[in-house]
C-alpha positions, -999 to +999 in steps of 0.1 A: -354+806-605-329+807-577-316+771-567-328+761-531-326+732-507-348+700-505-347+683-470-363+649-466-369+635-432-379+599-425-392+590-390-384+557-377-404+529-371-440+538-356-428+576-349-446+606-359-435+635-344-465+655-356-494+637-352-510+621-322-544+613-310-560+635-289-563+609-267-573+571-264-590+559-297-612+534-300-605+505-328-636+487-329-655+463-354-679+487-372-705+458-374-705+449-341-739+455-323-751+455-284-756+427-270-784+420-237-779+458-235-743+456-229-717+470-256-688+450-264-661+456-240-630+475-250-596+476-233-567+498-232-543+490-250-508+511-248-490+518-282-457+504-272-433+492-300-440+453-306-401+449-310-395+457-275-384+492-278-413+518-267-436+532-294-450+560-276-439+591-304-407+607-285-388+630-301-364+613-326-330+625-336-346+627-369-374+650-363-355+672-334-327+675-370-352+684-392-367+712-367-335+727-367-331+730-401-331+771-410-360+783-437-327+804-453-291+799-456-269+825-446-267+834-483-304+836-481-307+800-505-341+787-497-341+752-471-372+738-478-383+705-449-404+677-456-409+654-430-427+622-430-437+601-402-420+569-400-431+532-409-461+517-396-492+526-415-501+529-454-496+504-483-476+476-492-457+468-523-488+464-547-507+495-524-530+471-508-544+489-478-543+472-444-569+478-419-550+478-387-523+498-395-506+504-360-510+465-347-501+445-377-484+460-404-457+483-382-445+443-371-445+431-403-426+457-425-451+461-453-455+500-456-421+511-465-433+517-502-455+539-491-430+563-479-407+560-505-436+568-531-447+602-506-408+613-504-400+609-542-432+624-552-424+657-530-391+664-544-398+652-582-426+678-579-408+702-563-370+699-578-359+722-607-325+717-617-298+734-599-316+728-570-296+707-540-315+673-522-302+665-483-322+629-472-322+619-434-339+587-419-340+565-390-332+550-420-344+522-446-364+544-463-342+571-467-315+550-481-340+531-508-351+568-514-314+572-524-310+548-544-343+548-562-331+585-572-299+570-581-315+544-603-343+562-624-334+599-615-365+622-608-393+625-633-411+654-642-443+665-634-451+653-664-445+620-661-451+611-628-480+591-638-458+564-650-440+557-619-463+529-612-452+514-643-414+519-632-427+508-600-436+473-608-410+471-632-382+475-604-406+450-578-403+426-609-368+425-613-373+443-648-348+471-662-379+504-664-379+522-694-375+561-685-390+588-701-366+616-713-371+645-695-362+630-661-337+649-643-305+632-634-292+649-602-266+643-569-277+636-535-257+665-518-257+642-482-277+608-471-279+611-432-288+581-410-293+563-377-281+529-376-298+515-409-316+475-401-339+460-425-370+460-418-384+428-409-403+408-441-392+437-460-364+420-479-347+439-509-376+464-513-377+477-549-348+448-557-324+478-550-290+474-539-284+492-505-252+481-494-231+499-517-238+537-512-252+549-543-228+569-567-251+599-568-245+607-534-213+634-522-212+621-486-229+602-458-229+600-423-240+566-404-245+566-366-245+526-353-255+508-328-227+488-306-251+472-280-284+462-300-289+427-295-315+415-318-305+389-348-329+409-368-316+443-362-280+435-381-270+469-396-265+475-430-232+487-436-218+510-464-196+504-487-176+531-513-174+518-555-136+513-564-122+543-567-150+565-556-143+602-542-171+600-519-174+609-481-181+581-460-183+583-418-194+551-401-194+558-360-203+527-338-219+544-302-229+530-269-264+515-270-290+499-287-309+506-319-332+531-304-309+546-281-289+560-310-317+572-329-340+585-302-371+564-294-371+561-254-386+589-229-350+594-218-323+604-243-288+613-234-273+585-256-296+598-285-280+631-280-243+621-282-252+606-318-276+634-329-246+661-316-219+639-337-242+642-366-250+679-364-208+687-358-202+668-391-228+691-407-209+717-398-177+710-407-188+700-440-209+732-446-233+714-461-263+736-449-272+757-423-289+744-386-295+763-357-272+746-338-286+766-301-316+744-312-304+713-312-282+717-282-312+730-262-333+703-271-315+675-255-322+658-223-330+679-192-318+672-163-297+641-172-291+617-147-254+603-157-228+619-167-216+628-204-214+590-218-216+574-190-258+567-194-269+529-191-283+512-226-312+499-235-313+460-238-331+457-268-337+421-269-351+420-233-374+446-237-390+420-268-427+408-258-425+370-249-450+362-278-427+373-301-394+355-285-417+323-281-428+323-318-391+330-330-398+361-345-370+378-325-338+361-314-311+375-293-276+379-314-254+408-303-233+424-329-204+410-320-213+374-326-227+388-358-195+397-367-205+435-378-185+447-352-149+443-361-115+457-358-116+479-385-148+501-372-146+539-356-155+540-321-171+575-306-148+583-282-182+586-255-176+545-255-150+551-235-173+559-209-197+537-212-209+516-181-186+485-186-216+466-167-249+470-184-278+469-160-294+445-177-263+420-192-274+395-208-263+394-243-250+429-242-215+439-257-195+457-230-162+475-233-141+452-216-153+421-241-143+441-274-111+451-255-099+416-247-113+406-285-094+435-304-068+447-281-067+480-294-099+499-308-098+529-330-116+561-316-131+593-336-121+625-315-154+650-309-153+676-331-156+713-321-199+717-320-195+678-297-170+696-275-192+723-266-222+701-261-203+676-240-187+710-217-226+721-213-238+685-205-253+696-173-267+734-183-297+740-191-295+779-187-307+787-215-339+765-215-355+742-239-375+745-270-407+730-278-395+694-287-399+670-255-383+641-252-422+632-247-447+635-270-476+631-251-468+666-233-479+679-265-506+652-275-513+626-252-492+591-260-507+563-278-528+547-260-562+524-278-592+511-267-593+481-284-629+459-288-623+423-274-641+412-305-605+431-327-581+413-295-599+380-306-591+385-343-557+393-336-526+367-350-515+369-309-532+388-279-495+394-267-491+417-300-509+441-283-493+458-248-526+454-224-521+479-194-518+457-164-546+469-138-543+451-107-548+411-096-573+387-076-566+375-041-558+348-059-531+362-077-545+362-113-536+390-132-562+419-139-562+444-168-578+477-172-605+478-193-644+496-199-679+488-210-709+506-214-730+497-190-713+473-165-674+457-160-674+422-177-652+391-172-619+396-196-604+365-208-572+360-229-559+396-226-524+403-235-500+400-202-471+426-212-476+462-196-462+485-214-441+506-192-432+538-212-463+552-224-488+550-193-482+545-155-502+545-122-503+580-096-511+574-060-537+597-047-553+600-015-588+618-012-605+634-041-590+634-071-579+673-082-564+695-107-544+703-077-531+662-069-526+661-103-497+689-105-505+692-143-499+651-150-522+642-179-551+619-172-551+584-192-593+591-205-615+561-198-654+566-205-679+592-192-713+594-173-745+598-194-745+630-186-706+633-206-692+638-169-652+620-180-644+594-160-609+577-153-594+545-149-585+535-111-573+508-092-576+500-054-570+474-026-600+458-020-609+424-004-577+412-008-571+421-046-557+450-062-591+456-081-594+484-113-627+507-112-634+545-125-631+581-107-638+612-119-626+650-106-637+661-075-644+627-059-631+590-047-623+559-067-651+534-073-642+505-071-666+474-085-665+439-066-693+414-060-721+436-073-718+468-057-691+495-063-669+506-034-655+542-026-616+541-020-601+571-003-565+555-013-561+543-049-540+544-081-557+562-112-539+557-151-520+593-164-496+597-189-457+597-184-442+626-192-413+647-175-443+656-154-443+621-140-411+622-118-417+617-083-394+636-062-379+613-035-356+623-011-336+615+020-320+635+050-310+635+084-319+655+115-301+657+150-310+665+181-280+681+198-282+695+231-258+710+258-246+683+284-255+703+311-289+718+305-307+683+298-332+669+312-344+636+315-376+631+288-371+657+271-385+663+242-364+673+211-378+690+175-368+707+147-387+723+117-371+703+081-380+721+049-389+706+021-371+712-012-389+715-038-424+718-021-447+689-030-481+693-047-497+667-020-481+664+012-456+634+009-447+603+033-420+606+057-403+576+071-378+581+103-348+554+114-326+561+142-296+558+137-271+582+158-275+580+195-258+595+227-279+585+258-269+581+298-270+543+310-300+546+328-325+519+338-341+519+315-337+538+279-365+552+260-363+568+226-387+577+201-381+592+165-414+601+146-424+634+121-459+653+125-474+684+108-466+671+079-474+696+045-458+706+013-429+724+018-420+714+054-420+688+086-416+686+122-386+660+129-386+645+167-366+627+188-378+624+222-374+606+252-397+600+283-401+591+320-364+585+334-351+587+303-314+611+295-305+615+260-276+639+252-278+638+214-297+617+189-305+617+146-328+603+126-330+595+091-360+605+073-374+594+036-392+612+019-419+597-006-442+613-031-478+604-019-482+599-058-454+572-062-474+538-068-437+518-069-434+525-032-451+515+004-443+519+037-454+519+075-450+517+111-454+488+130-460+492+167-458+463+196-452+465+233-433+429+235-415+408+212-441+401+184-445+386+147-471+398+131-484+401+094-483+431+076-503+434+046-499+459+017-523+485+005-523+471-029-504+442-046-472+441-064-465+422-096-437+407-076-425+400-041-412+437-033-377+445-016-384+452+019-366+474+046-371+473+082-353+495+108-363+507+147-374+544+149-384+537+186-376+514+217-379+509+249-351+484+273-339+477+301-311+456+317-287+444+289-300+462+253-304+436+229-330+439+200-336+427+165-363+436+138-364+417+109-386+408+079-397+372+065-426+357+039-424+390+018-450+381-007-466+401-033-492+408-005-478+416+029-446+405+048-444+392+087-425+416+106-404+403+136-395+424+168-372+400+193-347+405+222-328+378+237-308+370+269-315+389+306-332+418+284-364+439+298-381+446+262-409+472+267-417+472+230-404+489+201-417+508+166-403+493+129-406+515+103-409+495+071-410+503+036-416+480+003-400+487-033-408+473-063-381+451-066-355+457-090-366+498-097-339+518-107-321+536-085-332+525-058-311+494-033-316+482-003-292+459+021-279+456+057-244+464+072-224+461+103-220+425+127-207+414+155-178+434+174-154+417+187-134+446+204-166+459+221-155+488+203-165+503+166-154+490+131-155+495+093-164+481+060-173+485+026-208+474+007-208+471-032-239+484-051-253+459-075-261+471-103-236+503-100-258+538-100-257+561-126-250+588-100-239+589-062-270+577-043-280+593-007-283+570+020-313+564+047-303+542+077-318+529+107-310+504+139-319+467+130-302+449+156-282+461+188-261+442+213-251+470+238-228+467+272-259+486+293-231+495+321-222+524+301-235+549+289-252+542+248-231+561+225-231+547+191-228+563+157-230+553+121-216+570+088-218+566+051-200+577+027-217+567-008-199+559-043-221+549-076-206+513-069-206+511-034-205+526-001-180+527+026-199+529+063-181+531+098-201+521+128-183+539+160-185+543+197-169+568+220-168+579+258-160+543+270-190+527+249-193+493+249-210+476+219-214+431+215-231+439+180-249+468+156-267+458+126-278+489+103-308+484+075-294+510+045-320+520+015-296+536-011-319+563-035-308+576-067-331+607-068-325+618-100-350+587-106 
């Protein structure tokens, strides 16, 4: 026969890029029976990664390689793909089979036999000689693959029942005897992602994998230069004396799973997987479609080529797993595997020099100082391309998302509290964080058969990848939804599905059920309770990307036509049109008014819809404005991370405000005027204090000879810390009268140029001229440069401005 091509693939750790549930499965102890008529409570459980990186099955560089791999060469030789899911179920060493595959043995290592038996099996039954063998992984198993071909060679058909024998021989540290017949053959390439040893999987097979094995013609090793973990040290090749082999090692920016693809996001992935593919071609090993791969990376990114933040790996490790000492943090520099002598991608180059989250994290500048120079490998031609296109996705995408659960819904399990019990530590499983008490104690989402009972002991980590909460207001519809994959959670007796949900409710963030067409229910104190406004559980996706934005409008009207209380509005569009009408915030923060008694200006939004909103800036009674703007926000009415409000009061006030639902934390708060009303000397100041995780007193003062007539604050509360997304205050006291300038750093940097919203928070204004005060931004990803001026003989004491800098790529 003609000689063809044998591709092995091999998934890393707990990915399978072609199976997934069809949605939440239940793990539950077969023998366990009802009890006073109630069935043992299960709870969701999300399949995050135990080591801290997410386990939800996103595409890998791995399986998006072996997609692209063409069924015929251009000389029409046969490629021939086998691709196995990666480690985390099966057998160990002695094929003992373990119950709870996905919980226990993925964190312990024990199934990599498994796979190597599956891959050698495929191409011993499949090879005939002549024939060529290409193995990929993410990549243990791959490389013990290699070098237990190396070692024994592939046996026939014939003889594959002894490989048990050979097997054990190799576990025990005993040379096998091999049958004749076996075919001795070269490994044409061995292809991997940043190869670690699999924890209590130490020298599987007693096979050495350091040096790379003499069967194989050349190799290509993508590493990590940011993971973190003591127990993620790579394992390094190294070439026999005198050996003709091929050999590229290239150290990238990020951790383990950014090179090889495992988070939701994956531009880092892509500069590795693109490296990979160009050396490939140069090599003309075999043929890709090499359109594929490009069009399958990251849409939409949201940093420029290189320039995308890392993962900290060590960080992202439950607290069980830190506490018992299973994971410590060691970055590979004080490991010592990063040394002078390694080839740096040239994309480090543009790597953010300070990591979002630092802490342990090797940055340029530290390997500069420790190596003074640093050797970089140029992109080759396919690279080049891919790094001119970053930004174009013209030509589309294929079917491979950088999501699974698009395809199949992620990994989510509801797991009996009778199997969380039994567990080595509740914390090994990622329990989705529902809500809390008034108290504070936390809540976690979970179902039984006839009634919610009591939950004690549940694991504390939420995992953040795989599932996530979507505001909705009123009835809950296909049409709210805007395609967004419900999380399942039960059904009626009648098989009506029902939904996980959360709502405020006497003073706790409670979780209940909803199904389509109606309200939440929310359970408390023996009755349920119907919620118009309340969070229910979906699966992330690129679906799940809430489209906040911010703008301006002005009100700018000829001198000599205005009159005094007018009214001022203007029609703003919305781009692109919501599913659900969102929330719009308003801050002044532009004014032009005539000094009269008393000034009265009011900035609001109404007829609010999808695609559009009417802006306003009016004035009343006595009142002259000449020209005015606003700021608006816009927020998705399905963004859970974000709340926000008016606050109204017709005299200096303090007053609690309390949130619709709790946040895990204390919440970044701003507060800025979109409305006022003075006389005599302006002076006012709004201001927040107590911000709690369940509300925040709001303050609205005036001092000295000041008439204060009231005011409106518009406020709005972040989860504090969410990306892109910082808030702050600029400006002071004048001591000119007139305007000034300064500069205000962004901590972290953004990944891109942020847009700006800014309101009034404190004025001191000479009211014997006329108001004229305006304020300007102009935004870097590390900072912002703002100039607060006056004109027209303005006089101002003091302006404070309240800024909210959005990144809305995120």
């Amino acid at each position: 026969m003609s000689p063809k091509r044998l591709f092995v693939f091999c998934d890393s750790t707990g990915q399978d890029g072609m199976i997934a549930p069809d949605g939440p499965t239940e793990i539950l102890d077969p023998g366990q029976a009802f009890i006073h008529g109630v069935s043992q409570t299960t709870s969701a459980i999300s399949g995050a990664s135990p080591w801290g990186n997410s386990g939800a099955p996103y595409v890998t560089n791995v399986l998006r390689l072996s997609r692209a791999v063409k069924p015929c060469s251009s000389d029409d030789i046969p490629q021939i793909v086998y691709y196995q899911s990666g480690v985390g179920s099966e057998s160990d060493f002695l094929g003992s089979i373990y119950p709870t595959t996905k919980v226990v043995i993925q964190r312990l290592g024990r199934c990599v036999a498994s796979k190597i038996r599956d891959a050698y099996g495929f191409l011993a039954q499949n090879f005939e000689v002549g024939d060529e063998i290409f193995l990929f992984g993410g990549a243990y198993v791959a490389r013990k693959l290699a070098e237990l071909i190396d070692c024994i060679g592939l046996l026939t058909t014939e003889n594959l029942g002894l490989f048990f024998n050979i097997w054990k021989d190799l576990s025990d540290d005993v040379s096998p005897v091999i049958p004749s017949g076996t075919r001795v053959t070269r490994i044409r390439c061995l292809c991997v992602w940043d190869t670690v040893e699999p924890i209590y999987a130490v020298d599987a097979l007693r096979l050495e994998d350091t040096v790379l094995p003499a069967s194989v013609d050349v190799a290509l090793h993508a590493l990590s230069l940011q993971e973190n973990r003591k127990e993620f040290r790579p394992t390094l090749f190294t070439l026999a004396v005198g050996s003709n082999q091929i050999l590229k090692e290239c150290w990238f920016p990020g951790a383990h799973n950014d090179i090889a693809g495992s988070y939701p996001r994956h531009e880092l992935a892509d500069i590795s997987l693109f490296w990979m593919a160009g050396e490939i071609k140069i090599l003309s090993l075999f043929d890709l479609d090499y359109d594929f791969i490009e069009r399958s990376k990251q849409p939409s990114p949201r940093s420029d080529w290189g320039s995308s933040q890392p993962h900290n790996a060590y960080e992202e490790t439950p607290t069980w797993m830190k506490t018992a000492q299973l994971i410590h943090a060691q970055n590979r520099l004080k490991s010592r595997d990063i040394t002078r002598r390694i080839n740096y991608h040239i994309s480090w180059k543009y790597a953010p020099d300070r990591p979002r989250d630092p802490y342990d994290m090797v940055t340029r500048s530290a390997l500069e100082t420790k190596f003074r120079t640093t050797t970089y490998v140029a992109l080759n031609d396919y690279e080049k391309g891919c790094k001119d296109r970053w930004n174009d996705t013209s030509n589309g995408s294929p079917v491979v998302y950088d999501d699974v659960s698009l395809l199949f819904p992620s990994s989510i399990d509801w797991v009996s509290s009778t199997s969380v019990a039994s567990m080595i530590s509740y914390e090994s499983y990622q329990q989705v964080r529902g809500g809390s008490e008034a108290s504070g104690s936390a809540l976690y989402v979970g179902r039984a058969s006839f009634e919610l009972t009591d939950f004690d002991d549940l694991i504390e980590k939420e995992d953040e990848d795989s599932v996530g909460w979507y505001r909705v207001v009123g009835a809950l519809t296909p049409d709210v939804l805007g395609g967004i994959t419900l999380v399942p959670g039960g059904q009626e007796s009648d098989g009506t599905a029902l939904y996980s949900a959360r709502g405020f409710y006497s003073g706790g963030l409670h979780c209940g059920k909803v199904k389509m067409g109606e309200s939440a229910l929310i359970p408390y104190d023996g009755h349920e309770h119907r919620l118009d406004t309340y969070n229910v559980l979906v699966f992330k996706s690129e679906l799940y990307f809430f489209h906040n934005a911010i703008g301006q409008y002005e009100a700018n009207n000829i001198w000599s036509a205005v009159k005094q209380g007018s009214v001022n509005s203007g029609i703003v569009t919305i781009t692109p049109a919501e599913t659900t009408p969102p929330r719009i915030v308003v801050g002044l923060n532009c004014l032009d008014m005539c000094n009269d008694a008393v000034i009265r200006v009011n900035a609001y939004v109404d007829s609010v819809g999808c695609n559009q909103f009417c802006a306003h800036i009016d004035t009343w009674s006595d009142t002259t404005l000449y020209s005015g703007s606003l700021s608006w926000l816009k927020l998705s009415s399905a963004d859970p991370d974000f709340q926000c409000g008016t606050f109204n009061c017709s005299s200096e006030a303090s007053e609690w405000v309390p949130f619709d639902w709790f946040f895990d934390s204390p919440p970044t708060v701003f507060v800025g005027l979109s409305k006022f009303a003075v006389g005599d000397n302006w002076r006012v100041s709004v201001y927040a204090t107590d911000i709690s995780k369940t509300g925040f007193t709001i303050h609205a003062e005036n001092w000295g000879d000041t008439n204060f007539y009231g005011c409106a604050v518009t406020w709005v509360a972040v989860v504090d810390g969410k990306e892109g997304v910082l808030c702050g205050t600029f400006g002071g006291n004048s001591t000119t009268g007139s305007g000034y300038s300064g500069w205000t750093s962004f901590s972290p940097a953004f990944n891109h140029t942020p847009t700006i919203f800014t309101a009034f928070k404190k004025f001191d204004l000479d009211r014997n001229q006329n108001l004229r005060v305006r304020v300007s931004t102009t935004a870097y990803t590390t900072g912002m440069s703002w100039t607060i001026g006056t004109y027209a003989g303005s006089r101002i004491y003091g302006v404070e401005f309240a800024y909210l800098a959005l990144d809305c790529y995120y």
